[in-house]
SEVEX-833834 format. One record per atom (N, C-alpha, C, O): x, y, z. Coordinates in steps of 0.001 Angstrom, whole numbers, plus 500000, padded with zeros to 6 digits. Layout:
# residues N
XYZ;...
This chain:
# residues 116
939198911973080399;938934911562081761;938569912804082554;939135913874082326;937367912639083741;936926913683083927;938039913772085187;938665912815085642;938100914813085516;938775915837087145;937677915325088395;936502915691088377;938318914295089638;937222914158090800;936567915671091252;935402915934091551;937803916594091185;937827918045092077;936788918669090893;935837919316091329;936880918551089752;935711919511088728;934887918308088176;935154917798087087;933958917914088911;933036916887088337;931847917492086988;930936916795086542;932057918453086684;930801918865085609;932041919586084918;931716920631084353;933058919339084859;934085920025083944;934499921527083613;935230921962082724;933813922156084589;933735923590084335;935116924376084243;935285925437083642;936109923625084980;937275924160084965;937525925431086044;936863925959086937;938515925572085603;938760927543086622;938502928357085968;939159928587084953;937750928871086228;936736929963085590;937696931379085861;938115931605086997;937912932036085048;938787933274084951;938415934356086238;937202934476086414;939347935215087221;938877935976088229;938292935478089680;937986936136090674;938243933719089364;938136932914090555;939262932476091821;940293931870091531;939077932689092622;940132932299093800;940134930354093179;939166929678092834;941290930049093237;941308928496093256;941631928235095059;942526928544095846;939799927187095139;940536926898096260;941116925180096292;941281924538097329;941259924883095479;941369923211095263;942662922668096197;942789921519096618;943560923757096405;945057923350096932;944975924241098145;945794925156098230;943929924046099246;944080925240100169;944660924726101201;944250923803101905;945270925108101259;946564925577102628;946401925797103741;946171926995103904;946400924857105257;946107925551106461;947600926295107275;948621925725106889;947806927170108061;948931927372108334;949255926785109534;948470926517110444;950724926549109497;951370925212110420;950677925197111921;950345926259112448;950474923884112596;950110923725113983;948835923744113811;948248923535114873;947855923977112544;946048924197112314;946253922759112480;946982921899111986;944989922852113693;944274921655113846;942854921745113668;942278922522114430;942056921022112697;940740921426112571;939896920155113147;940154919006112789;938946920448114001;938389920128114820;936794919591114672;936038920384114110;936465918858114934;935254918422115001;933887919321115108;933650919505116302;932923919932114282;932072920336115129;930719919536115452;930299918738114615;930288919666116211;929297919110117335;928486918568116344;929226918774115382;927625918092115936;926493918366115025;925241918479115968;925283917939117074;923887919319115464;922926919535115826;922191918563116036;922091917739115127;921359918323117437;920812917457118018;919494917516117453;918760916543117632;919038918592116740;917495918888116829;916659919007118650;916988918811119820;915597919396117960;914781919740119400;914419918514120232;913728917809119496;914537918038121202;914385917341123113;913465917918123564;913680918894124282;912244917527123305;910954917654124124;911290917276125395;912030916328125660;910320918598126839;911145917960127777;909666916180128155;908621915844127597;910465915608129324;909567914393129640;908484915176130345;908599916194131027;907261914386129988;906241914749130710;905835913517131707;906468912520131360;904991913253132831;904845912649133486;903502911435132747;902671911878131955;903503910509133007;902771909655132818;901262909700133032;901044909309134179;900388909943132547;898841910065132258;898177908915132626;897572908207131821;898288908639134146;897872906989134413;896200907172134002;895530906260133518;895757908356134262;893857908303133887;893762907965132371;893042907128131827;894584908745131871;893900909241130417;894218907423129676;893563906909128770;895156906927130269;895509905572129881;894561904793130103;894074904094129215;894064904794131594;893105903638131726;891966904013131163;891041903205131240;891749905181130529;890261905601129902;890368904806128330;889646903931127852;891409905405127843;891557904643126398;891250903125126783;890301902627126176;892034902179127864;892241900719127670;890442900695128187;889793899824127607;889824901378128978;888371900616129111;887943900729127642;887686899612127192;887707902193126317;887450902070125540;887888901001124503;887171900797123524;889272900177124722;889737899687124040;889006898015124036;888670897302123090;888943897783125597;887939896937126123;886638896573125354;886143895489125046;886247897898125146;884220897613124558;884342897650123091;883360897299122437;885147897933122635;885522897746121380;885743896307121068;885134895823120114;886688895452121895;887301894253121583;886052893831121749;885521893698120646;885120893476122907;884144893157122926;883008892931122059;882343891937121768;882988894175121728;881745894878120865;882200893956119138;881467893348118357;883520894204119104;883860893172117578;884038891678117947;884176890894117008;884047891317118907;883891889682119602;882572889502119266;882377888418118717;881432890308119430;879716889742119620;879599890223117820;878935889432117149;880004891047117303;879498891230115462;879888890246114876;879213889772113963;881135889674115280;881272888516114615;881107887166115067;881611886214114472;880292887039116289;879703885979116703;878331885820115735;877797884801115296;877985887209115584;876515887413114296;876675886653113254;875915885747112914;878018887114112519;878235886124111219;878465884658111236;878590884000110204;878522884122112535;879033882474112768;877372881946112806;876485882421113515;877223880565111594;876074880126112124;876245879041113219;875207878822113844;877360878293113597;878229876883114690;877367877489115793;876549876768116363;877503878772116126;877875879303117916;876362878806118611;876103877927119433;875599879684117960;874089879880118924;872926879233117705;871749879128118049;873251878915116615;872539878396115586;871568879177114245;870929880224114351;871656878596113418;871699879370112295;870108880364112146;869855881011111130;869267880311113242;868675881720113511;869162883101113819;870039883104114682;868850884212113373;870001885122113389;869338885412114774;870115885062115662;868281885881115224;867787885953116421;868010885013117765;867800885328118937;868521883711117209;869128883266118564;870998884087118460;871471884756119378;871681883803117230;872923884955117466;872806886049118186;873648886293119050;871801886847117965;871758887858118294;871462888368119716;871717889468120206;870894887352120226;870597887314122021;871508886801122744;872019887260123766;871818885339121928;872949884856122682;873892885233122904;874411884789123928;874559886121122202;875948886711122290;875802887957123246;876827888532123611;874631888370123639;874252889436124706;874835889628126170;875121890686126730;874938888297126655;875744888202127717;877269888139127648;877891888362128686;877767887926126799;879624888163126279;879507889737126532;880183890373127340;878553890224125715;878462891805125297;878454892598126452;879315893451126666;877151892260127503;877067892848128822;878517892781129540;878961893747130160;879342891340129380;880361891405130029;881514892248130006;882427892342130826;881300892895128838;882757893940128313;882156895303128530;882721896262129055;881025895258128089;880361896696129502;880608896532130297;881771896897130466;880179896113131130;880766895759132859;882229896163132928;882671897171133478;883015895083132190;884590895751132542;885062897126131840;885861897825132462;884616897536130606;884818898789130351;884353899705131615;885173900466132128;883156899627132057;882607900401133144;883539900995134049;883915902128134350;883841899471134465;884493899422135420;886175900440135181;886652901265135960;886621900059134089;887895901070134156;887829902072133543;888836902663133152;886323902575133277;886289904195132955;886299904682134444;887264905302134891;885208904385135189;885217904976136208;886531904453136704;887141905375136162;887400903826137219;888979903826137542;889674905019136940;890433905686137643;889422905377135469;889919906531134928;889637907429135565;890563908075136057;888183907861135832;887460909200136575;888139909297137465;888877910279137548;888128908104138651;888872908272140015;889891908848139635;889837910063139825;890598908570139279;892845908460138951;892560910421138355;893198911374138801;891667910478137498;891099911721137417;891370912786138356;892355913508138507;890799912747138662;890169913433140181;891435913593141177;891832914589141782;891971912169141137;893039912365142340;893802912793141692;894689913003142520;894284913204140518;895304913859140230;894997915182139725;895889915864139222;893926915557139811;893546917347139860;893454917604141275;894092918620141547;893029917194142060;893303917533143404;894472917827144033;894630918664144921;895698916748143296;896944916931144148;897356918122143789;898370918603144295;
């Protein structure tokens, strides 16, 4: 049967301190230490531009994959690819427009916050 305290059986090796039975002296109270938190980036403030710049890009994107795959549907505008391809033009213009619209919201929010 193996030893919990010598798990690879090595035993007490000759000229070794045994510490297996170590001894604190009376009234030792040993105490908790803290453990390390690792590094706490501090908070940075909220990037209201750089946000609304991504969500307009995020916008013409949704868009932009709304009208490619209106291409592959023959139901929508009919199984000419040239009527797909026009018809879905005005969906398309529409998510330009609102991307437009909240890039430049980004620019503004921009601006006013290099100024302050």
């Amino acid at each position: 049967m193996s030893n919990p305290q010598d798990p690879y059986g090595q035993g007490q090796q000759p000229g070794q301190p045994d510490y297996s039975q170590q001894q604190y002296p009376q009234g030792y109270q040993q105490y908790p230490q803290p453990g390390y938190q690792g590094y706490v980036a501090p908070k940075k403030a909220l990037d209201l531009a750089k946000l609304v710049t991504i969500a307009a890009w995020v916008v013409l994107g949704l868009y932009a994959v709304s009208y490619l795959y209106s291409l592959t549907q023959d139901e929508e505008f009919g199984p000419d690819f040239a009527d797909r391809f026009f018809g879905g033009m005005p969906e398309l213009g529409t998510g330009m427009v609102w991307a437009g619209i909240l890039l430049a919201v980004g620019v503004w929010l921009g601006k006013q916050q290099a100024s302050d």
